[in-house]
Structures are given as C-alpha cells and as structure tokens.
N, CA, C and O atoms as a GROMACS GRO file, in nm:
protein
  388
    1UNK      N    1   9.122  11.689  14.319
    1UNK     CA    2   9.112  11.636  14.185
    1UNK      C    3   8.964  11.620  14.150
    1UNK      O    4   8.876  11.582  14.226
    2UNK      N    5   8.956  11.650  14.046
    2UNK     CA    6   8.800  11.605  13.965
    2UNK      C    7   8.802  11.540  13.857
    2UNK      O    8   8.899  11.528  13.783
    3UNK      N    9   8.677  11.488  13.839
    3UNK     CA   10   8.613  11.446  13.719
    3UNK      C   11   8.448  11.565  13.637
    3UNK      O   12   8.373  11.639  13.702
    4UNK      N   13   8.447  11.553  13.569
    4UNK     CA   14   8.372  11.577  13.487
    4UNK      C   15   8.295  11.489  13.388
    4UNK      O   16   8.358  11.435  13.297
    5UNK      N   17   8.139  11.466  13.402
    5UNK     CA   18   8.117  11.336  13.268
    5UNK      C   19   7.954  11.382  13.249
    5UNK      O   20   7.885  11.445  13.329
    6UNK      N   21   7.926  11.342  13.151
    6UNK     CA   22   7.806  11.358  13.101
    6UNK      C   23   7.790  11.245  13.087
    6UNK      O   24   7.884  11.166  13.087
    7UNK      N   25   7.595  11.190  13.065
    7UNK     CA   26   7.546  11.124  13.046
    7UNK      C   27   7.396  11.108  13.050
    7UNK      O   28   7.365  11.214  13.104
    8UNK      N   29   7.307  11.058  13.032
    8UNK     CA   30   7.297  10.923  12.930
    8UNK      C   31   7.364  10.997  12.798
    8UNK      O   32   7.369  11.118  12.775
    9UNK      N   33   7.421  10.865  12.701
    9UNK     CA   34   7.539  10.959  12.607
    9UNK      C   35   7.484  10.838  12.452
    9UNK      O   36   7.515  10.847  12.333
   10UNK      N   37   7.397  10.738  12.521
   10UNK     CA   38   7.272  10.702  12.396
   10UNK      C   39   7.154  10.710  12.397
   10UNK      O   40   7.121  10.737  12.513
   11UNK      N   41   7.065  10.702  12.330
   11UNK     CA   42   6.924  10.763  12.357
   11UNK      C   43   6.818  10.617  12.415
   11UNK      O   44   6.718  10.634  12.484
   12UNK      N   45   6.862  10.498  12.374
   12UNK     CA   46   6.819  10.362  12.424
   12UNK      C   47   6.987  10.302  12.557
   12UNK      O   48   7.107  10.304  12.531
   13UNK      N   49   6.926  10.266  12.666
   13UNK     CA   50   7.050  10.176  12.735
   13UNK      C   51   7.001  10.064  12.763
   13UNK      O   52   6.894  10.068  12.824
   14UNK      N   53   7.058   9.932  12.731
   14UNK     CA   54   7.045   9.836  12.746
   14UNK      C   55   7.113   9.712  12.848
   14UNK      O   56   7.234   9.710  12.872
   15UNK      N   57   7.070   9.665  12.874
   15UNK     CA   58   7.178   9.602  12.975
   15UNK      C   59   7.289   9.534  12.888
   15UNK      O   60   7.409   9.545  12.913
   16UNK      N   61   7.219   9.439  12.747
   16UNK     CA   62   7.376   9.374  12.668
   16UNK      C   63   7.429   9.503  12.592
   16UNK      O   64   7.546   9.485  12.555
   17UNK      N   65   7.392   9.595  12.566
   17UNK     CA   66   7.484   9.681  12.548
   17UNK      C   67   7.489   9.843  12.608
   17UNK      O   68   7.413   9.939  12.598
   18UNK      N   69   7.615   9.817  12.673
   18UNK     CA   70   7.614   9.948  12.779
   18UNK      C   71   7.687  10.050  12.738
   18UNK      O   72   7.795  10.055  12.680
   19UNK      N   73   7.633  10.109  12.766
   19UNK     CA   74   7.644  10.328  12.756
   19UNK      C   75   7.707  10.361  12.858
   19UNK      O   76   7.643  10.316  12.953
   20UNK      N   77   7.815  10.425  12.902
   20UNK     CA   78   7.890  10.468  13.026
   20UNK      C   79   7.903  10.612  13.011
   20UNK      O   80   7.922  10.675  12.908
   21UNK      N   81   7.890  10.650  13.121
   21UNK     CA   82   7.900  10.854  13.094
   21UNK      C   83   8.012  10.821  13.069
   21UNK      O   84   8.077  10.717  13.080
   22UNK      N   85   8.042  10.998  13.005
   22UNK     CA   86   8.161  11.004  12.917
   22UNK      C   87   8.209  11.112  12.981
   22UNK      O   88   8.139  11.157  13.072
   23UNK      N   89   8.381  11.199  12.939
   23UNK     CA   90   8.448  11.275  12.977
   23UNK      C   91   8.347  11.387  12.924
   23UNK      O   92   8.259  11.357  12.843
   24UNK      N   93   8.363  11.523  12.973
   24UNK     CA   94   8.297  11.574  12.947
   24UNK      C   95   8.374  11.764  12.969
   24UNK      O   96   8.393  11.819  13.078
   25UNK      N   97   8.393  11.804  12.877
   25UNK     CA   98   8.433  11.991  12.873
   25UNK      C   99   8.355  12.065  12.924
   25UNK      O  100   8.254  12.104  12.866
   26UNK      N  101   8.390  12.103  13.054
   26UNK     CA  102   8.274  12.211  13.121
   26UNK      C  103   8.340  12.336  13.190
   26UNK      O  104   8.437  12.329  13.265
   27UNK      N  105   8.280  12.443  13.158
   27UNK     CA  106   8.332  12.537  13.317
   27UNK      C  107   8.303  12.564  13.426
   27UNK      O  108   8.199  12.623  13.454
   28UNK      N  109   8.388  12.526  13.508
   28UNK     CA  110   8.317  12.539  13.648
   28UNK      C  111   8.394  12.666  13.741
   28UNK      O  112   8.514  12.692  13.740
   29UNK      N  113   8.304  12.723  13.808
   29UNK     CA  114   8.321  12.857  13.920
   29UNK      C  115   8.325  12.760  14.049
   29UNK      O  116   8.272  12.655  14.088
   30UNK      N  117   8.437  12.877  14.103
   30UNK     CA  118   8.418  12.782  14.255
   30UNK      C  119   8.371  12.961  14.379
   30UNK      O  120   8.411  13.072  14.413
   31UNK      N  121   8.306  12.901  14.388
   31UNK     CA  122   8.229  13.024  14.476
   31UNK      C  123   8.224  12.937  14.661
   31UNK      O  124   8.202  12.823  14.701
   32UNK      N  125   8.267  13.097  14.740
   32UNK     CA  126   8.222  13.074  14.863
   32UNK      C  127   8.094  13.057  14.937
   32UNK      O  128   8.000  13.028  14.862
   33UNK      N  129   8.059  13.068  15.082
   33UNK     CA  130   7.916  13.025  15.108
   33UNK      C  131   7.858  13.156  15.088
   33UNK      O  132   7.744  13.141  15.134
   34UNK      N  133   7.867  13.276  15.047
   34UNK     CA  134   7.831  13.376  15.051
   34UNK      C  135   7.759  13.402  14.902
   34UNK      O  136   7.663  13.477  14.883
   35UNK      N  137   7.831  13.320  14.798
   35UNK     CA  138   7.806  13.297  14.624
   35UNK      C  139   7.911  13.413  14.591
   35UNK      O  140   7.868  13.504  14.520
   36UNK      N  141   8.015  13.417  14.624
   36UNK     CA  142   8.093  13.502  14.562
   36UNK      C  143   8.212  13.435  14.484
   36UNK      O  144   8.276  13.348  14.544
   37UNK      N  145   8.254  13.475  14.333
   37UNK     CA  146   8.286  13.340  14.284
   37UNK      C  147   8.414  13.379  14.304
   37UNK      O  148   8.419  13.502  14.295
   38UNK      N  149   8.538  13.324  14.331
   38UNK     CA  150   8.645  13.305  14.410
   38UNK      C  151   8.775  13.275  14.261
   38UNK      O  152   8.883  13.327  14.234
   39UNK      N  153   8.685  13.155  14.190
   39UNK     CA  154   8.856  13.182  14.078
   39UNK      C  155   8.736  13.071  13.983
   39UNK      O  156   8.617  13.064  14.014
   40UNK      N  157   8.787  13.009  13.889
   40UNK     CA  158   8.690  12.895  13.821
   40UNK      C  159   8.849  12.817  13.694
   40UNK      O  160   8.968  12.848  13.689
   41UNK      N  161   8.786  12.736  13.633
   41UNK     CA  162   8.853  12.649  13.582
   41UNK      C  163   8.776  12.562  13.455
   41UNK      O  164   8.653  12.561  13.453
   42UNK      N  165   8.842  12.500  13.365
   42UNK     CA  166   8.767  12.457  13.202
   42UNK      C  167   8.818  12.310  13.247
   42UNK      O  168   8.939  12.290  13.245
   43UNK      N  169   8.714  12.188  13.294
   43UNK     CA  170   8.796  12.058  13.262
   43UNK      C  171   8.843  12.040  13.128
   43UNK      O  172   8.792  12.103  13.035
   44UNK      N  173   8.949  11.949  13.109
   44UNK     CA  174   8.969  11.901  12.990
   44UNK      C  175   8.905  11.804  12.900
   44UNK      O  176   8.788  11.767  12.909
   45UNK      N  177   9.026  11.752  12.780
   45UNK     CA  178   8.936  11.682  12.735
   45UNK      C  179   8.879  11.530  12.738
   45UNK      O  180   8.807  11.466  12.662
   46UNK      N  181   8.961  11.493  12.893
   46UNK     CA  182   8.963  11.426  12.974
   46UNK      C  183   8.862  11.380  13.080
   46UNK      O  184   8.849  11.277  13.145
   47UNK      N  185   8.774  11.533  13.071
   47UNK     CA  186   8.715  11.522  13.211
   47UNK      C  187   8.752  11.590  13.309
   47UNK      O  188   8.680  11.656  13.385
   48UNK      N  189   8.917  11.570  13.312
   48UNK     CA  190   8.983  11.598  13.464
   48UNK      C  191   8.987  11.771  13.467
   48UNK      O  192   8.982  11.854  13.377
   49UNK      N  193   8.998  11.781  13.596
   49UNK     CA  194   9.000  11.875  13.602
   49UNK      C  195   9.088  11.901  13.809
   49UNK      O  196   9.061  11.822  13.900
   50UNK      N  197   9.205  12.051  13.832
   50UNK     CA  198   9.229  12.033  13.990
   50UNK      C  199   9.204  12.216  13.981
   50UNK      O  200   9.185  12.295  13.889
   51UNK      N  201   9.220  12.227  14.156
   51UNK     CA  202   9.191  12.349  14.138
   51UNK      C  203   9.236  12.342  14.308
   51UNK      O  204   9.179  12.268  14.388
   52UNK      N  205   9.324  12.413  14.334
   52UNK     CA  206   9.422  12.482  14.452
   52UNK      C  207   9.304  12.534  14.552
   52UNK      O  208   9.214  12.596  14.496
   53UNK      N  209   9.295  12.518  14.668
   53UNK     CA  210   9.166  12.579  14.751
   53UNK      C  211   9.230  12.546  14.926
   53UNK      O  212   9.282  12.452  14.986
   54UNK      N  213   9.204  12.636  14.944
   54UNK     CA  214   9.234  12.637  15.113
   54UNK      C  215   9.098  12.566  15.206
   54UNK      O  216   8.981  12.582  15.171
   55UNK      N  217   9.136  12.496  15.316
   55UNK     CA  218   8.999  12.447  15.388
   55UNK      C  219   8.900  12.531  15.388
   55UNK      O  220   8.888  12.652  15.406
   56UNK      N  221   8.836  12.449  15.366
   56UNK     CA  222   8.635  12.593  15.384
   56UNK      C  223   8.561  12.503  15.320
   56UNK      O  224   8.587  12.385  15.296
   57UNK      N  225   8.439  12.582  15.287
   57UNK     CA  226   8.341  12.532  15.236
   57UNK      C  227   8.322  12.629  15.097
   57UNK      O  228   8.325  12.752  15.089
   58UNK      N  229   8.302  12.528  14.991
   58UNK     CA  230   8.274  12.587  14.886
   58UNK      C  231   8.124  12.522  14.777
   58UNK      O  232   8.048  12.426  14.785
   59UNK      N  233   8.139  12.619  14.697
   59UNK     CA  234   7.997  12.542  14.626
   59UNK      C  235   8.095  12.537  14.427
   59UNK      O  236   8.166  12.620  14.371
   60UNK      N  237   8.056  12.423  14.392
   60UNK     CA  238   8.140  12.405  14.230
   60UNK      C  239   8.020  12.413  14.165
   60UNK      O  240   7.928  12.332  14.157
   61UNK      N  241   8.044  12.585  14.093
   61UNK     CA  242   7.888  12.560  14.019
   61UNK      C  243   7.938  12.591  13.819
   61UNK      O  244   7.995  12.681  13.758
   62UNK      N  245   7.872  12.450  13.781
   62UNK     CA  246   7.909  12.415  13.654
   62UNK      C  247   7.802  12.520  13.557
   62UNK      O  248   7.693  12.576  13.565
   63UNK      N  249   7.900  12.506  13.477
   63UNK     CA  250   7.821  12.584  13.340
   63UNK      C  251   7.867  12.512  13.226
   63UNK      O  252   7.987  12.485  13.218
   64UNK      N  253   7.781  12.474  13.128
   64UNK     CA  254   7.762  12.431  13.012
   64UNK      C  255   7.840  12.476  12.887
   64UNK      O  256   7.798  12.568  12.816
   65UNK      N  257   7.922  12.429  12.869
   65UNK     CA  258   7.994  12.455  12.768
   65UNK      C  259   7.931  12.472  12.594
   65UNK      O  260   7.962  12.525  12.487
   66UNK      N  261   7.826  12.391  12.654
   66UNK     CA  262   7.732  12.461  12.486
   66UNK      C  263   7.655  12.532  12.503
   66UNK      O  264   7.546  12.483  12.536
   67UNK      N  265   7.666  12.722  12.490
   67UNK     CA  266   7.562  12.802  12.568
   67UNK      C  267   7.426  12.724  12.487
   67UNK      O  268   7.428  12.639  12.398
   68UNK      N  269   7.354  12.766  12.530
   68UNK     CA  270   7.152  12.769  12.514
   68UNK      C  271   7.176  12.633  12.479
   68UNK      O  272   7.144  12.618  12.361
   69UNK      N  273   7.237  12.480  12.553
   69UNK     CA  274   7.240  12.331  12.483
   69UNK      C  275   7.158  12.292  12.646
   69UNK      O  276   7.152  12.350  12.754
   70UNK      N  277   7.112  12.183  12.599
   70UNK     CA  278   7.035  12.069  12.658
   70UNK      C  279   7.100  12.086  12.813
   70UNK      O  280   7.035  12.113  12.914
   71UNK      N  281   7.243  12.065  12.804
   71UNK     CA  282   7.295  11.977  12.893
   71UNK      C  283   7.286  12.056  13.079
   71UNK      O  284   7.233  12.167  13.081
   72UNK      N  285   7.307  12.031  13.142
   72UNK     CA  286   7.259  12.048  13.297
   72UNK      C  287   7.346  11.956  13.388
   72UNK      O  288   7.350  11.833  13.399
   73UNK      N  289   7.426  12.072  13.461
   73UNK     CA  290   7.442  12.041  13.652
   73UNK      C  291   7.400  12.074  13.706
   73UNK      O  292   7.340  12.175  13.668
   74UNK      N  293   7.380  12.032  13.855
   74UNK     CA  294   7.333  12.088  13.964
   74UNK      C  295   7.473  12.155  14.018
   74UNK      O  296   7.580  12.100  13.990
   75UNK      N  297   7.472  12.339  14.139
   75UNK     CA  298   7.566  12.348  14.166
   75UNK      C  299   7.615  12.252  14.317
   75UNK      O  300   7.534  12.249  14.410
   76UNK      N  301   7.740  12.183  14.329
   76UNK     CA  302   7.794  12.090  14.418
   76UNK      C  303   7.841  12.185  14.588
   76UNK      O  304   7.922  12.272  14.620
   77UNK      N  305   7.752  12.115  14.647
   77UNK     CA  306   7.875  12.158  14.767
   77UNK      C  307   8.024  12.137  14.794
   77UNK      O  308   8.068  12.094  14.687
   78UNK      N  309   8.092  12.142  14.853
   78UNK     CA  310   8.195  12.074  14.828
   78UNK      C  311   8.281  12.134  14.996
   78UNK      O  312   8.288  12.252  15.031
   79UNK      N  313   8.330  12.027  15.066
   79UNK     CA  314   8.432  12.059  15.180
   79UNK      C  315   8.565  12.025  15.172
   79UNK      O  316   8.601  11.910  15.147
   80UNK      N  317   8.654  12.131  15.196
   80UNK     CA  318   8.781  12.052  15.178
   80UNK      C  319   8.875  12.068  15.293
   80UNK      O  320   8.918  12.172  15.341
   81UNK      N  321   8.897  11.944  15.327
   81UNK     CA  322   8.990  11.970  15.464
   81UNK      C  323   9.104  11.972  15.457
   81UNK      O  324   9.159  11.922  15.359
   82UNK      N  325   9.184  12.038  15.572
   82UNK     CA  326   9.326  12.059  15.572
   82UNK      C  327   9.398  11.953  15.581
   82UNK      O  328   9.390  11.856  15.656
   83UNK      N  329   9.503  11.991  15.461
   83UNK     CA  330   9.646  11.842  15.438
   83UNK      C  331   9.539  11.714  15.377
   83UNK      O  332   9.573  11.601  15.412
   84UNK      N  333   9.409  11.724  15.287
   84UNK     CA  334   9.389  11.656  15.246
   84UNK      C  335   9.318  11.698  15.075
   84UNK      O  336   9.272  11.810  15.053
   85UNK      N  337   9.322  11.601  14.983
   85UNK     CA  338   9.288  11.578  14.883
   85UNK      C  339   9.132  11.557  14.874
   85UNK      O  340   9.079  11.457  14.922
   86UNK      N  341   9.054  11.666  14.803
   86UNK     CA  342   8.923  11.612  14.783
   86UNK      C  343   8.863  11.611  14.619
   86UNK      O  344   8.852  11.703  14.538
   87UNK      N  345   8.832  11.461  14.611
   87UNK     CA  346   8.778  11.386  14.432
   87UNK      C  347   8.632  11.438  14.432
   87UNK      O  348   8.559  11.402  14.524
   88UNK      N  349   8.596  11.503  14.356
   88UNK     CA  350   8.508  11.550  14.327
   88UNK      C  351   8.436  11.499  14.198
   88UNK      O  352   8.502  11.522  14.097
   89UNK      N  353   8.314  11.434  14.177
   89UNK     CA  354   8.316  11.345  14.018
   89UNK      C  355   8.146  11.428  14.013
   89UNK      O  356   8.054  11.410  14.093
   90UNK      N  357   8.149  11.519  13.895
   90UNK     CA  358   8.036  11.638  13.851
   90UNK      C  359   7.975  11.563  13.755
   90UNK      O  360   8.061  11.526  13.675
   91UNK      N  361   7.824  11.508  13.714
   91UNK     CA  362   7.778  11.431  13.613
   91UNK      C  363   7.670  11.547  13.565
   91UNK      O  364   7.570  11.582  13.627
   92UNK      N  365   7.725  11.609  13.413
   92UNK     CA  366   7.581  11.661  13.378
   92UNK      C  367   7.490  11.583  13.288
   92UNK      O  368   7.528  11.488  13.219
   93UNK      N  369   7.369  11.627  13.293
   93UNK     CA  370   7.247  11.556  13.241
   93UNK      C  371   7.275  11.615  13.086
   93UNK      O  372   7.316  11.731  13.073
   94UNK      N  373   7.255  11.540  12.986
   94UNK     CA  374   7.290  11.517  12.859
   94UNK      C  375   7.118  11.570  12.811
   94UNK      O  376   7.094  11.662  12.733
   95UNK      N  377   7.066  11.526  12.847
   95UNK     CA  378   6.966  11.562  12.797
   95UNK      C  379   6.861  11.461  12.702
   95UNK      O  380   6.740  11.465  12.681
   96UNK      N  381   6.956  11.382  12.662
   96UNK     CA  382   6.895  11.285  12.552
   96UNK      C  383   6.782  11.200  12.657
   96UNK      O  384   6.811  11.188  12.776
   97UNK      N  385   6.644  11.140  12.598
   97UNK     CA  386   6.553  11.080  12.670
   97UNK      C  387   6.515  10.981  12.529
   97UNK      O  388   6.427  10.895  12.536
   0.00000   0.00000   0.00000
C-alpha cells in the first residue's frame, strides 16, 4: 500500500496555524535494480495508491503529474518481503518557498 503527498502546500507555516502535506496525483514506475521499468501506476485522488510485486528489490520512481511544474521526488528504494505488506508514503517537494 502507498501514500502519495505533496508539500509545503502554503507559502508561510506557522506553528498556530498548520499546513499538512496533502494527497497528491502522481505517476509512479516501478523499476528493477537493473532500471528496467517493470509495470507503473497513477495514485489517486486520495493519494493512495497498491501495486502487486513479488519479493525483490525495487526502486518507485515518481513523475510529476504537471509536466515542466515545480514539483519533485526523489526515486525510492523500496524492499518487499515475502507474505508481507509494504506502506510506502512518497512526499514530493511542492516547490513553494
């Protein structure tokens, strides 16, 4: 299971009034250790996002749903072991300063 969120999502954060990343629409590739991209997936408008994967090692590399926009991930490593569930929570940089 995943998440997806962007943030900073105001341009001032304050401590009495707080800004929380937000859900966020992205596409993400899921590529092996080799960078060969394997299948990919659109979170919703939720954030959430699952994606079926056999144990290994993989890398979740996000792309920006607003081509040529601000916003920025880094691509994630990611391990997933057998007979288990792995939460994955992707934060891209919004851009706002």
């Amino acid at each position: 299971m995943g998440l997806v969120l962007i943030g900073p999502t105001c341009p001032v954060m304050r401590v009495d009034e707080p800004c929380p990343d937000r859900p966020f629409v992205a596409e993400l590739v899921v590529r092996d250790a080799q960078g060969t991209a394997l299948c990919g997936t659109t979170s919703g408008e939720d954030g959430r996002f699952q994606i079926g994967l056999s144990p290994g090692a993989y890398v979740l590399d996000p792309k920006s749903s607003v081509p040529g926009g601000l916003t920025h991930a880094a691509p994630m490593p990611v391990s997933v072991e057998p007979n288990r569930y792995t939460d994955v929570t992707m934060t891209f940089d919004s851009g706002i300063r």
